[in-house]
N, C-alpha and C positions, 0 to 999 in steps of 0.2 A: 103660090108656095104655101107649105105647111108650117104651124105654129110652134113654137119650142125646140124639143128633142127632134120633133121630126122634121124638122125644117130642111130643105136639101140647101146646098151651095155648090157653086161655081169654083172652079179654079180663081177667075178674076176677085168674086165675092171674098174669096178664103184669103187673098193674097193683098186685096186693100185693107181686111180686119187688122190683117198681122203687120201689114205696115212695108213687105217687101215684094220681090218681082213677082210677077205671075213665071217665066220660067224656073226660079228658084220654087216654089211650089209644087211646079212640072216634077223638075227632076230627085227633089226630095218626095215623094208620093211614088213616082218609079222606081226608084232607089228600096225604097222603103215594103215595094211591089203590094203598094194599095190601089185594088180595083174601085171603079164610081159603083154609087150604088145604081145607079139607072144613068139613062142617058136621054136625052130629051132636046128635039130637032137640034141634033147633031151639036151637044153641052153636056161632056160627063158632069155629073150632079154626087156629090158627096154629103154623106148624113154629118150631123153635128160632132160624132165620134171620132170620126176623123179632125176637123176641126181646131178639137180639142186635145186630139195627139199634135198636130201642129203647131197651137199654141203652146202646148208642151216643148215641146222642139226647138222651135224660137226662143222663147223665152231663154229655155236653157245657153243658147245658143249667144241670145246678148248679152246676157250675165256675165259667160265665159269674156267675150270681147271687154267687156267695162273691167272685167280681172286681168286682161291684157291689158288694156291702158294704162291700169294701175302700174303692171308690171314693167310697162314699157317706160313711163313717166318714172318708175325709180328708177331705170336705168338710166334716166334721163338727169333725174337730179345725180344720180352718180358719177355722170360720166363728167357731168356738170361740174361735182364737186373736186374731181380728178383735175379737172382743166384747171381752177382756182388753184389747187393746191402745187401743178407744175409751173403755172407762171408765176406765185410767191417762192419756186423754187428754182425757177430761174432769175428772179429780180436780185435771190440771194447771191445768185453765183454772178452774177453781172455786179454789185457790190464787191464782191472776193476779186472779182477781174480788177477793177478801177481800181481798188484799194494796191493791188498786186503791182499793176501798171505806175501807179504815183511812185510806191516805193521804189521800180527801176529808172521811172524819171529823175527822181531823185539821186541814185547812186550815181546817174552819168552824169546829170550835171558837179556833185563830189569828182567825180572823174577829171573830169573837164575842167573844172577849177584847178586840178592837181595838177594837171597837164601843162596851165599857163603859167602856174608858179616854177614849174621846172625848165621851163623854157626861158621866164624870167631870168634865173637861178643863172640858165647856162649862158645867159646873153653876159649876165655880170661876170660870171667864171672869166670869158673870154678878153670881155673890154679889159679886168683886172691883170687878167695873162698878157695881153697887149702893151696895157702901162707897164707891168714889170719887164719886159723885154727892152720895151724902147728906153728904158733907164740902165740897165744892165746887157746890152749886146754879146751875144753870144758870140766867144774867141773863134772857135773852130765851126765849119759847118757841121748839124746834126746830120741824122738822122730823115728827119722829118723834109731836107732841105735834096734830098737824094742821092748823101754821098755818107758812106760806112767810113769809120774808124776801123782798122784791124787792130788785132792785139798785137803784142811783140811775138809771142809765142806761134801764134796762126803765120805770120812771116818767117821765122824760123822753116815751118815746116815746110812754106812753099819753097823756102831756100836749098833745103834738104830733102825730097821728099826721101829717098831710100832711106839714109841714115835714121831718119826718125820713127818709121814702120821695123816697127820691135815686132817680129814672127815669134813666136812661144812655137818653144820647142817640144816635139809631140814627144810624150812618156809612150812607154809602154804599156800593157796591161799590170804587170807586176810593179812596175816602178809608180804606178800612182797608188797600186795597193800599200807598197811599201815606202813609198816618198821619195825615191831617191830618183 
């Protein structure tokens, strides 16, 4: 091989300098539609000028990647910081629940206590009604015992009924205009 500039290289040579595949070289050089400069027992052979468009290439090419990383890594720390900031904002709302939930724990057992004092309330109601019954015995049977009192007046009627069904007597047109 020749010294310098004029040095030929391989596909293989070109692709170990740069550090990647010998087919990514393939088909960046097709792509790119750069011919060898010679060919030598069946080994296209490229001058340094190509090379150093390659290097070119690459280079750019990692750069670009390492500027994705970057890009990717803040999406990273972002999405990162999204996550912290929904579970400090779910721990809040899971506070807001607990806090929610004690106050109805709270109101039932108030309930509940109220419940037993009226139950109380009505048990003494009762036993009191009880003691004043059995000191004072009811003359007539109630009500409650399933026999009705009538009035005098309801007995009347059932004694009478026609005589007690007062029909009103139908006016006229004129006569309710004029009263008579």
């Amino acid at each position: 091989m020749l010294a310098g500039k004029d040095k030929m290289y391989t596909m293989q040579e070109m692709a170990e300098s740069l550090h990647v595949n010998k087919t990514t070289v393939y088909r960046y050089l097709k792509k790119q539609s750069i011919a060898p400069a010679t060919t030598k027992s069946n080994a296209n052979l490229y001058d340094a000028t190509v090379l150093q468009q390659l290097k070119k290439h690459f280079n750019s090419r990692n750069s670009s990647n390492e500027t994705k990383k970057s890009a990717s890594e803040l999406l990273i720390e972002s999405l990162q910081q999204q996550v912290a900031d929904l579970k400090s904002e779910l721990a809040d709302e899971k506070k807001r629940s607990d806090k929610a939930l004690q106050m109805k724990d709270d109101q039932i057992n108030a309930l509940n206590k109220l419940m037993d004092q009226n139950q109380q309330l009505l048990l003494n109601t009762q036993e009191e009604n009880k003691r004043l019954l059995s000191l004072n015995p009811p003359k007539e049977k109630t009500v409650r015992d399933g026999n009705f009192r009538e009035s005098k007046q309801s007995q009347d009627e059932k004694d009478n009924p026609v005589e007690n069904r007062k029909s009103p007597k139908k006016k006229s047109f004129l006569g309710k205009l004029f009263g008579k």
